[in-house]
C-alpha positions, 0 to 999 in steps of 0.5 A: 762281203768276203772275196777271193780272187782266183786264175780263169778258168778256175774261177769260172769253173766253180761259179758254174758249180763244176768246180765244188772244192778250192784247194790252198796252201792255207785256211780261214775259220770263215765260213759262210758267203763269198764273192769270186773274183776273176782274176786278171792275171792269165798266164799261159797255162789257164789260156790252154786249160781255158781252151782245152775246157772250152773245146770239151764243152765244160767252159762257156767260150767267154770268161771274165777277167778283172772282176766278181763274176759270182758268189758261193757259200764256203761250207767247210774247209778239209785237208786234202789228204783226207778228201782227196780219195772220194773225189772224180778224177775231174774234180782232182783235175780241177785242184791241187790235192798236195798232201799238207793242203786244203779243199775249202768245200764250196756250195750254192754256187752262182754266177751273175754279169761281171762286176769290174773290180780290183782283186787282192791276195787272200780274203778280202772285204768288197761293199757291193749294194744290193747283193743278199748276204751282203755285209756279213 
């Protein structure tokens, strides 16, 4: 199944559903199911985001680092200068609405017990057993 990795507490933040859109300097014509990687890189600036989310109650206390904690469906990909108007200030918060960029539109979000993995830049491929739409 397609992966992504990205930084705790993003990461988290849209297995939990309340992150609905990934914003990136680049797009994929893929769309369909995909597994979020936590990664386990975690700077400075995701620990005092990661806390400060925590502290306001939009964060479990815990997050996972260094494995697939969830999967999402990608439904669309929009330029964020075209999506950026009809977002909340949380959701603008939660991105990088840059002009140039994109909002890749994640929906039917889940997030299941940690899977220990390896992440990797961009999308790619992980084999898991028993996971529904596994394969495509």
């Amino acid at each position: 199944m397609k992966t992504i990795s990205l930084t705790e507490p993003w990461a988290t933040l849209v297995v939990i559903s309340a992150k609905r859109f990934e914003t990136r300097g680049w797009t994929t014509t893929y769309r369909g199911p995909l597994l979020i990687h936590a990664a386990k890189r975690f700077p400075a600036s995701a620990r005092f985001f990661a806390q400060t989310e925590f502290t306001l109650g939009r964060l479990p206390a815990r997050i996972a680092r260094g494995a697939i904690i969830g999967r999402v469906v990608l439904k669309n990909i929009h330029r964020t200068e075209e999506i950026a108007p009809t977002l909340t200030a949380l959701e603008r918060l939660y991105g990088d609405y840059t002009p140039g960029r994109w909002a890749w539109e994640l929906t039917e979000a889940e997030m299941f017990e940690p899977i220990p993995w390896k992440g990797a830049l961009g999308l790619f491929e992980v084999r898991l057993g028993g996971l529904a739409g596994e394969g495509s």
